[in-house]
C-alpha positions as a Markdown table, in Angstrom:
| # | Residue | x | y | z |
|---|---|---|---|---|
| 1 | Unk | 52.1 | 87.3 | 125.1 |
| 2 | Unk | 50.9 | 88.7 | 121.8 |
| 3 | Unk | 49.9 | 86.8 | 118.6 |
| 4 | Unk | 52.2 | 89.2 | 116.7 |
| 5 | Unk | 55.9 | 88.3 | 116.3 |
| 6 | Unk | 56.7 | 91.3 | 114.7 |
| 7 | Unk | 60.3 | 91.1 | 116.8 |
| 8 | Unk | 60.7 | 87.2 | 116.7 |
| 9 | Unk | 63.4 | 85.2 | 114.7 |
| 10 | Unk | 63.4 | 81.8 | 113.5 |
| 11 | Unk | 66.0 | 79.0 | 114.2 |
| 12 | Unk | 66.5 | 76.4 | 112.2 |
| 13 | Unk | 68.8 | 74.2 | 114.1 |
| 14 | Unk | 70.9 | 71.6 | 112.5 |
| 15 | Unk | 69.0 | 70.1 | 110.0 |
| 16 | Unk | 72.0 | 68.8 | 108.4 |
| 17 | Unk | 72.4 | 66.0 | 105.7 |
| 18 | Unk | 74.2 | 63.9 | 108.7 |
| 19 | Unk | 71.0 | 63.7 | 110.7 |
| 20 | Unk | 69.5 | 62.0 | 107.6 |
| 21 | Unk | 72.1 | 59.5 | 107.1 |
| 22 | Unk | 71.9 | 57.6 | 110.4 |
| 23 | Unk | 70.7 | 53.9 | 110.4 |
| 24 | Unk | 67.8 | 54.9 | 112.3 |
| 25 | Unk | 65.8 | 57.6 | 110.1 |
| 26 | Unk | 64.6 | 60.6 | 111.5 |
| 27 | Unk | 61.1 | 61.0 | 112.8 |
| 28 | Unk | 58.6 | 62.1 | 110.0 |
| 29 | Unk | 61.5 | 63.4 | 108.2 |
| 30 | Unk | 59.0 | 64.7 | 105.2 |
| 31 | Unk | 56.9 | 66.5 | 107.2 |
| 32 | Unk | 59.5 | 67.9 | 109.2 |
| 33 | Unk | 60.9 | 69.5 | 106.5 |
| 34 | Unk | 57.8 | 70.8 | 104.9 |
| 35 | Unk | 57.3 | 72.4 | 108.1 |
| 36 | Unk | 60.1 | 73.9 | 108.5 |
| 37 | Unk | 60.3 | 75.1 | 105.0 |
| 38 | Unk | 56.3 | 76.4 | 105.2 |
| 39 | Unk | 58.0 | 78.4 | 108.5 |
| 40 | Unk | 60.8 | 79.8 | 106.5 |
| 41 | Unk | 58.8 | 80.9 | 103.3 |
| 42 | Unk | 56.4 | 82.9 | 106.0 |
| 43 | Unk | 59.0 | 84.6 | 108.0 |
| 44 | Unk | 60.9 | 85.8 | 104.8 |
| 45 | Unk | 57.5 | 87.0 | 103.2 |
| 46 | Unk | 56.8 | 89.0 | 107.0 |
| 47 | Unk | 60.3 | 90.0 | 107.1 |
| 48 | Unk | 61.2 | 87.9 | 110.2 |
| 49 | Unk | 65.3 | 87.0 | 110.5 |
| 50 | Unk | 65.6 | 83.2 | 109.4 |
| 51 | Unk | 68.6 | 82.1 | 111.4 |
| 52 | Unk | 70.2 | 78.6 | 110.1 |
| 53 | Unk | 72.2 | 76.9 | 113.0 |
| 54 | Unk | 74.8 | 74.7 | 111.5 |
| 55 | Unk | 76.8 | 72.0 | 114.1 |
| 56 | Unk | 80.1 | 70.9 | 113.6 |
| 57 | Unk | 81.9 | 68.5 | 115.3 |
| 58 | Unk | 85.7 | 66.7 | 115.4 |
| 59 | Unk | 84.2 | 63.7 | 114.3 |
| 60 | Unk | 80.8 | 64.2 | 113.2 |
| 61 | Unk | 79.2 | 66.7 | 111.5 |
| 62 | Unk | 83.0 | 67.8 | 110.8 |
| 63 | Unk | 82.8 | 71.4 | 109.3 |
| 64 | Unk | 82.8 | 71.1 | 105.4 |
| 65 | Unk | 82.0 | 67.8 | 104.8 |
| 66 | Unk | 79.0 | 66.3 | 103.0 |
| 67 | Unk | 77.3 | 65.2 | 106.4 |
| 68 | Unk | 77.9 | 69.4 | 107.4 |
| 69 | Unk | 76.0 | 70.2 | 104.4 |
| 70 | Unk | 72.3 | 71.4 | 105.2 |
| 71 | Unk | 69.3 | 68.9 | 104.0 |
| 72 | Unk | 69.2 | 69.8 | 100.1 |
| 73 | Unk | 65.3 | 69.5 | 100.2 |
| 74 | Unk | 65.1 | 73.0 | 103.5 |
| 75 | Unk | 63.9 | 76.1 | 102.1 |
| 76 | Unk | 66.0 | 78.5 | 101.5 |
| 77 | Unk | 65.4 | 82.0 | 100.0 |
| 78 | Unk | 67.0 | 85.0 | 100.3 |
| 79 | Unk | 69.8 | 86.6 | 103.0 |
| 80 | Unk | 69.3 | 84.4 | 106.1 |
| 81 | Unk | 72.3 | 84.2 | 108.1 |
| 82 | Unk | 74.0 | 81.1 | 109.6 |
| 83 | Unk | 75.2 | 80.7 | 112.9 |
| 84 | Unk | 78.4 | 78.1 | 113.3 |
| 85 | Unk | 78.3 | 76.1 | 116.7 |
| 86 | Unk | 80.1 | 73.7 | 118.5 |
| 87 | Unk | 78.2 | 72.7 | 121.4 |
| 88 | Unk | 74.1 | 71.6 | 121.8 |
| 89 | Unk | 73.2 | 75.1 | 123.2 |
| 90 | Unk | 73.3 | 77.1 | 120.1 |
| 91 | Unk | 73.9 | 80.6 | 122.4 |
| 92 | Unk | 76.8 | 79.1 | 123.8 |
| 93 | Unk | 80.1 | 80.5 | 122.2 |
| 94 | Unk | 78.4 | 81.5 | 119.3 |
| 95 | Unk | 77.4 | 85.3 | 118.0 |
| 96 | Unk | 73.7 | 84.2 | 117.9 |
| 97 | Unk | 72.6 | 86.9 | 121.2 |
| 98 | Unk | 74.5 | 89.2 | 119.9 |
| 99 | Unk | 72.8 | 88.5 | 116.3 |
| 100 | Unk | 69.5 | 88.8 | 117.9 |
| 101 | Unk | 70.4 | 91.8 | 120.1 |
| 102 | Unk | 71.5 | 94.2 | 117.0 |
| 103 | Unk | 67.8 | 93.2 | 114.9 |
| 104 | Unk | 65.7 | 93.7 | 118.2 |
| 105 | Unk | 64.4 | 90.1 | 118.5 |
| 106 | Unk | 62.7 | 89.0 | 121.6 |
| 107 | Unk | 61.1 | 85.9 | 120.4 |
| 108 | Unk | 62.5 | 82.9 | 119.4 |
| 109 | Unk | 60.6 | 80.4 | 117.0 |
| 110 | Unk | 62.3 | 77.6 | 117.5 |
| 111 | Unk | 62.6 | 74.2 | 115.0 |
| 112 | Unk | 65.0 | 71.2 | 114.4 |
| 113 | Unk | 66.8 | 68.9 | 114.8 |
| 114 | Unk | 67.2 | 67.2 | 117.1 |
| 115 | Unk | 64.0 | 67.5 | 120.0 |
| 116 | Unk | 66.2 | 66.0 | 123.2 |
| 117 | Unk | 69.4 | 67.6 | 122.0 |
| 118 | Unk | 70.2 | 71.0 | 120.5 |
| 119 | Unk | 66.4 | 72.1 | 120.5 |
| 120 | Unk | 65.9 | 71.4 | 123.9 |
| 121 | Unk | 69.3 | 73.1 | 124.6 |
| 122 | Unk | 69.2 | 76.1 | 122.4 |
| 123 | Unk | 65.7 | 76.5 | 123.7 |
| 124 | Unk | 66.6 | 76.0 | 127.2 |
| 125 | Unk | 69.7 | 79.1 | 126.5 |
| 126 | Unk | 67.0 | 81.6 | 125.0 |
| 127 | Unk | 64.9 | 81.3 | 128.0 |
| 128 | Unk | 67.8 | 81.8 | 130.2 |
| 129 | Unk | 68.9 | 84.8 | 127.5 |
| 130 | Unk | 65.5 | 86.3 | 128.4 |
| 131 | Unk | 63.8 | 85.9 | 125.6 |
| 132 | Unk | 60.6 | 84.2 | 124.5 |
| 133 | Unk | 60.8 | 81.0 | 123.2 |
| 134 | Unk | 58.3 | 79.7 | 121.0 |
| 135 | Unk | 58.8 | 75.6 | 120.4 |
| 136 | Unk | 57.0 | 74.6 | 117.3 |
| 137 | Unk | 56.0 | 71.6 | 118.7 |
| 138 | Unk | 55.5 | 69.8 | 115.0 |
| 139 | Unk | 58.9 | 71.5 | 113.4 |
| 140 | Unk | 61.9 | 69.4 | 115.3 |
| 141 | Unk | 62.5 | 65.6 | 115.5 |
| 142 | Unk | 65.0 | 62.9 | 116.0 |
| 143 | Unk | 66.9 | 59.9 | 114.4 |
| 144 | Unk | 66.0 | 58.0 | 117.8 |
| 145 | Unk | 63.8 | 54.8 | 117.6 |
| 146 | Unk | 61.3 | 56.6 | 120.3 |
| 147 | Unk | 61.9 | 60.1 | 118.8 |
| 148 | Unk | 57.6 | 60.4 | 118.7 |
| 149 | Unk | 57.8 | 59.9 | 122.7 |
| 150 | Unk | 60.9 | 62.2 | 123.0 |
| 151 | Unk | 59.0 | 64.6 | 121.1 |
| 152 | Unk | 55.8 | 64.7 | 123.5 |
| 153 | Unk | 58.0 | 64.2 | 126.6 |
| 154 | Unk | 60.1 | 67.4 | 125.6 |
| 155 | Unk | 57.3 | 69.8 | 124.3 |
| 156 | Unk | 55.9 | 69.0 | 127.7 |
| 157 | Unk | 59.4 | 70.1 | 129.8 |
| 158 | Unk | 60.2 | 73.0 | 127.8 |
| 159 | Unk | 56.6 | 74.0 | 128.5 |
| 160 | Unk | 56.8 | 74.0 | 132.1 |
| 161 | Unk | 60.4 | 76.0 | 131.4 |
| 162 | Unk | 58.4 | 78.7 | 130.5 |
| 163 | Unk | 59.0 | 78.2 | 126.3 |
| 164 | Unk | 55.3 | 78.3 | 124.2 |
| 165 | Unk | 54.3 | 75.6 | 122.3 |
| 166 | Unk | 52.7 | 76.0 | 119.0 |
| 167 | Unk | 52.2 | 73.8 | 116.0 |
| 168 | Unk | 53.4 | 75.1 | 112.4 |
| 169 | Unk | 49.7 | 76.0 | 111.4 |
| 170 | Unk | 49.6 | 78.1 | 114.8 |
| 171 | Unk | 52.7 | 80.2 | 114.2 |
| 172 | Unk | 51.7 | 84.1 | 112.2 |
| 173 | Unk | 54.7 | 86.0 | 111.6 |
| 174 | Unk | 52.1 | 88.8 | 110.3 |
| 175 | Unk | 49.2 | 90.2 | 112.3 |
């Protein structure tokens, strides 16, 4: 694969002000969002597509509330576009191939929330979609008590799945 992802996109999947407001606090929740932000500011400067995924459920994360709302302190500049899903795998049901399709992505950048659910899910549908899957292995977390195992465990299985792991500092959107 080439260093240049010229033709890439980057997800930013469900970080929502629900996730935050669990009794159990997600994983490095600062640097996750500096992260993801630092991610966001460089694909907008390179031009990259900054696709926000937003859950919604009947009874959590239900679709206009507060908890719907996304994380006040996540970057956002400019026209990214939103993607509204119901289920963990973010392709499923959703425009988001079709999305991808019509600005000739085939690379996924992939960050969020949360590592053992959604990200492993939407990351799991892009390979299957065909297309590259880069998981940026320090830009999702979790509100579990062993999120910082779940994390490791699941960088290593989406791995072997094929997806490639790189940390925020490792991911150029320009050559």
């Amino acid at each position: 694969m080439s260093d240049s992802l010229k033709h890439a996109a980057l997800l930013v999947i469900d970080v929502q002000m629900g996730m935050f407001a669990k009794s159990t606090k997600v994983y490095q929740a600062e640097q996750l969002i500096r992260n993801i932000s630092s991610l966001v500011r460089a694909a907008q400067q390179a031009g990259v597509p900054v696709i926000y995924i937003q859950h919604s459920g009947e009874r959590d994360l239900i679709r206009g509330s507060h908890e719907w709302q996304f994380h006040p302190d996540l970057l956002k500049l400019g026209p990214d576009t939103t993607v509204h899903k119901q289920y963990g795998n973010a392709f499923q049901e959703t425009e988001l191939d079709e999305i991808l399709k019509a600005r000739g992505v085939d690379t996924l950048v992939v960050t969020g929330m949360v590592t053992h659910g959604c990200v492993k899910a939407t990351s799991l549908g892009g390979l299957a979609a065909g297309y590259q899957v880069i998981l940026v292995s320090d830009a999702h977390s979790s509100y579990s008590q062993k999120a910082g195992e779940l994390i490791a465990e699941w960088n290593a299985k989406l791995e072997k799945q094929g997806a490639v792991l790189k940390s925020t500092a490792e991911v150029h959107f320009t050559d």
